[in-house]
GUFI-521451 format. One record per residue (C-alpha): residue number from 1; residue in three letters; x, y, z. Coordinates in Angstrom, 3 decimals. Each point is the difference from the previous one (the first is absolute). Example, Ala and Ser with C-alpha at 12.3 -4.5 7.8 and 13.67 -1.06 7.14 Angstrom:
<nodes>
<1; ALA; <12.300; -4.500; 7.800>>
<2; SER; <1.370; 3.440; -0.660>>
</nodes>
This chain:
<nodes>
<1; UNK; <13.818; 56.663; 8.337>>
<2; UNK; <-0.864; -3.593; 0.490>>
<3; UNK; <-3.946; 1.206; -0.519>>
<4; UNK; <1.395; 0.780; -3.801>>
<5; UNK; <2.224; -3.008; 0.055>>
<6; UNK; <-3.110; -1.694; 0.772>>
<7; UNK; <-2.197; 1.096; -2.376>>
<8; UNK; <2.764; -0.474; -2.433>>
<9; UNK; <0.642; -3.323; 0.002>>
<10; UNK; <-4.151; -0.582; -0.336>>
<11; UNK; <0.258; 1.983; -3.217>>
<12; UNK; <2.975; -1.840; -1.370>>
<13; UNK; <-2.531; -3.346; 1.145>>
<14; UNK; <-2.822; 1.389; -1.526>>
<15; UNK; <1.971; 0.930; -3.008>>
<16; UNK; <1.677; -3.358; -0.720>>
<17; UNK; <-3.656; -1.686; 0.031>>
<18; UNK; <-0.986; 2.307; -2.628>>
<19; UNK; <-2.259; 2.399; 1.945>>
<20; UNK; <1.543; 2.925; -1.152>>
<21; UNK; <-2.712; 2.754; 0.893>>
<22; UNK; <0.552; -1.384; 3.928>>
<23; UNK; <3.971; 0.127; -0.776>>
<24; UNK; <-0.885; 4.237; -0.948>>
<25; UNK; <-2.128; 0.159; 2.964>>
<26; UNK; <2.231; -1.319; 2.587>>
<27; UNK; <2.680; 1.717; -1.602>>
<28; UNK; <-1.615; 3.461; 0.365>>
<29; UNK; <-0.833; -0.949; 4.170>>
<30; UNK; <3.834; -0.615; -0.097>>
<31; UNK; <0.912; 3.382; -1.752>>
<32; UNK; <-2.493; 1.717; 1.935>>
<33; UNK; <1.467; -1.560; 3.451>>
<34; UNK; <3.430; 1.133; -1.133>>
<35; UNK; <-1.190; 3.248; -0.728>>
<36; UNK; <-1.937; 0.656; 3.136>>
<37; UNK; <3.062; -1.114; 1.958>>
<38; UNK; <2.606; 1.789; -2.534>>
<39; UNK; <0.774; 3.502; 1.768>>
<40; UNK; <1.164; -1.813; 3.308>>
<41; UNK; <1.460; -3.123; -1.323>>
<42; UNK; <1.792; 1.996; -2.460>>
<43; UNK; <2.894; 1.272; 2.129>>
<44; UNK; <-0.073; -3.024; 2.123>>
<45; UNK; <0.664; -2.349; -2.678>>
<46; UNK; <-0.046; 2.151; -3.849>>
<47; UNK; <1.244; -3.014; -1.756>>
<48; UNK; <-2.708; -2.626; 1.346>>
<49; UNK; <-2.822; 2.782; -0.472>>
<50; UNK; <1.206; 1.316; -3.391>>
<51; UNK; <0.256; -3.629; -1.396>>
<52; UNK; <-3.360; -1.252; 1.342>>
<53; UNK; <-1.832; 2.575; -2.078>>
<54; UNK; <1.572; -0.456; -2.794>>
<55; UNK; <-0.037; -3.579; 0.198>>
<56; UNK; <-4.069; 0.526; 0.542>>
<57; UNK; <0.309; 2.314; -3.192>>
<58; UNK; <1.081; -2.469; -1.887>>
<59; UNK; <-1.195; -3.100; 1.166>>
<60; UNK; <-3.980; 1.544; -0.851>>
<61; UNK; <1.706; 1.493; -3.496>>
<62; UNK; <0.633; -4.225; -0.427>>
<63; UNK; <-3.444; -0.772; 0.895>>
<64; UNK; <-1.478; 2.287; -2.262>>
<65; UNK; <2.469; -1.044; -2.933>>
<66; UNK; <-1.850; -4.139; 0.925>>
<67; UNK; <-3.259; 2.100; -0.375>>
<68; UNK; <1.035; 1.270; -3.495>>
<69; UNK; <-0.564; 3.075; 1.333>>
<70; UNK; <3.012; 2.451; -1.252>>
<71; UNK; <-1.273; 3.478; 0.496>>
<72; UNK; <-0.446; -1.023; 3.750>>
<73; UNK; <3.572; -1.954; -0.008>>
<74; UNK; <1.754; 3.063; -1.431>>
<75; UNK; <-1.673; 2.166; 2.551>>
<76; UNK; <1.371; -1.705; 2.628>>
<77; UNK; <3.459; 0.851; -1.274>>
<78; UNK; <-0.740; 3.773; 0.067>>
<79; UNK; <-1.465; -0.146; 3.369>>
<80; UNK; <3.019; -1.566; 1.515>>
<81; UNK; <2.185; 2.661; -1.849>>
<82; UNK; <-2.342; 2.661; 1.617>>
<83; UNK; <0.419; -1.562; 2.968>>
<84; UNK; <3.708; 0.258; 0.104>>
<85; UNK; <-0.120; 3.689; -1.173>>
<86; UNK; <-2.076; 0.868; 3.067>>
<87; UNK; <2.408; -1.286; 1.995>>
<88; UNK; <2.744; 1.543; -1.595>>
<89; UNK; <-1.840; 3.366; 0.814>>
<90; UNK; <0.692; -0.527; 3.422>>
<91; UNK; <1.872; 3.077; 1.979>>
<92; UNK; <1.685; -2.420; 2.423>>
<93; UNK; <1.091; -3.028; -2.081>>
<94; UNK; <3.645; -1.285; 0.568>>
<95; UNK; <2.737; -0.705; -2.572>>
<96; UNK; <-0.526; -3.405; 0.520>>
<97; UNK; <-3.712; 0.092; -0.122>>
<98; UNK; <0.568; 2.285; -3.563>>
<99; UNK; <2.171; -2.854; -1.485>>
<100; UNK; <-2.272; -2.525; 1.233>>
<101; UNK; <-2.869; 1.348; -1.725>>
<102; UNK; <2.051; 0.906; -3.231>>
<103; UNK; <0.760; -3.379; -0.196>>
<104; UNK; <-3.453; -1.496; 0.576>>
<105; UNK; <-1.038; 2.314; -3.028>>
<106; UNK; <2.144; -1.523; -1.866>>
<107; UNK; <-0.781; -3.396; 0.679>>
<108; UNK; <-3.798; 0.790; -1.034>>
<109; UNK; <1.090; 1.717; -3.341>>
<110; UNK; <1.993; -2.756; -0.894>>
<111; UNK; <-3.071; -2.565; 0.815>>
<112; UNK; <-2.412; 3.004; -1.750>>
<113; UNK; <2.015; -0.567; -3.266>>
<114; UNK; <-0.422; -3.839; -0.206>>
<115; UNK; <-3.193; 0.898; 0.842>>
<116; UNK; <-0.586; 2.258; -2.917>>
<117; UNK; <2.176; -2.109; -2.324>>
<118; UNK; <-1.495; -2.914; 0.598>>
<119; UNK; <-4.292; 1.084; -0.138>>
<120; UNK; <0.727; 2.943; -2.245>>
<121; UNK; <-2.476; -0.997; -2.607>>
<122; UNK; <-2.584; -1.252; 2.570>>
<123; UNK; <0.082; 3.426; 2.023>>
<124; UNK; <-0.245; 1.696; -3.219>>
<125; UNK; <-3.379; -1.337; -1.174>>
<126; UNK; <-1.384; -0.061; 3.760>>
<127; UNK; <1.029; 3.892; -0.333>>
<128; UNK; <-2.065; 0.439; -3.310>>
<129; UNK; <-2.990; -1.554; 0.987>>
<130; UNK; <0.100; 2.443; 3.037>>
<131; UNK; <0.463; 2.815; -1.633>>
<132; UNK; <-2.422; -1.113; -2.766>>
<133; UNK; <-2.707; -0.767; 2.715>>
<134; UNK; <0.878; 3.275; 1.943>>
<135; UNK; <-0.789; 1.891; -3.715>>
<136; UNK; <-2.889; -1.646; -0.245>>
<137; UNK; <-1.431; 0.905; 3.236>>
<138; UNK; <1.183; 3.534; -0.059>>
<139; UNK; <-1.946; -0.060; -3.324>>
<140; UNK; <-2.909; -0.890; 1.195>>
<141; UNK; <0.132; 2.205; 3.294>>
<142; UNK; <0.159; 2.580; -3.019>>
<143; UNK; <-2.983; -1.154; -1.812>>
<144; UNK; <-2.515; -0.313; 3.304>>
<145; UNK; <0.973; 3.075; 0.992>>
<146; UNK; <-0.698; 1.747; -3.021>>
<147; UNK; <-3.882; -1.390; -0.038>>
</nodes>
């Protein structure tokens, strides 16, 4: 844990100078710590594990927001929800570690709405252009194979 913490606190650093795309990096080393160390940290401490990946979830969603970069923001959102789903799938998890997780979802919806609410429009158009630029290269695809 004090790897992530670590690696953390050089993301929030990086972040607060404006170097956003190190802020994602270091953010994803964190998540990826936390996830590497999740299955046994997980019953030793749920609560410290659980938060530190969400926390890593959300702190690279911020980064990516700074980067005006919504589709990638929003994804981090569903990823953490996924995240918390897989461990709800879990044959052996306790009452406590149930409720701990049901409340850590609900946390992240609640920060997913002002999410949404507050880059709606922004997510929208970054959606479009996708989907327009995904059209037009399925489009194409079509055309060169047909010659």
């Amino acid at each position: 844990m004090q790897y992530w913490e670590k690696l953390t606190r050089e993301a929030n650093q990086a972040y607060f100078k404006h170097a956003f795309s190190d802020a994602v990096d270091l953010n994803r080393k964190a998540l990826a710590k936390v996830e590497n160390d999740f299955d046994c940290g997980f019953y030793q401490d749920p609560e410290s594990y659980v938060s530190a990946a969400v926390v890593s979830y959300l702190n690279i969603a911020e980064a990516f927001v700074a980067l005006g970069d919504y589709i990638s923001a929003n994804l981090q959102y569903e990823n953490a929800t996924n995240f918390l789903q897989a461990i709800l799938t879990r044959p052996d998890l306790a009452d406590e570690q149930r409720n701990l997780i049901m409340r850590t979802a609900t946390h992240i919806r609640f920060e997913w709405d002002l999410f949404s609410q507050s880059h709606n429009a922004k997510l929208k158009a970054q959606s479009k252009v996708l989907m327009q630029a995904i059209a037009q290269a399925t489009s194409y695809s079509k055309a060169v194979v047909r010659h």
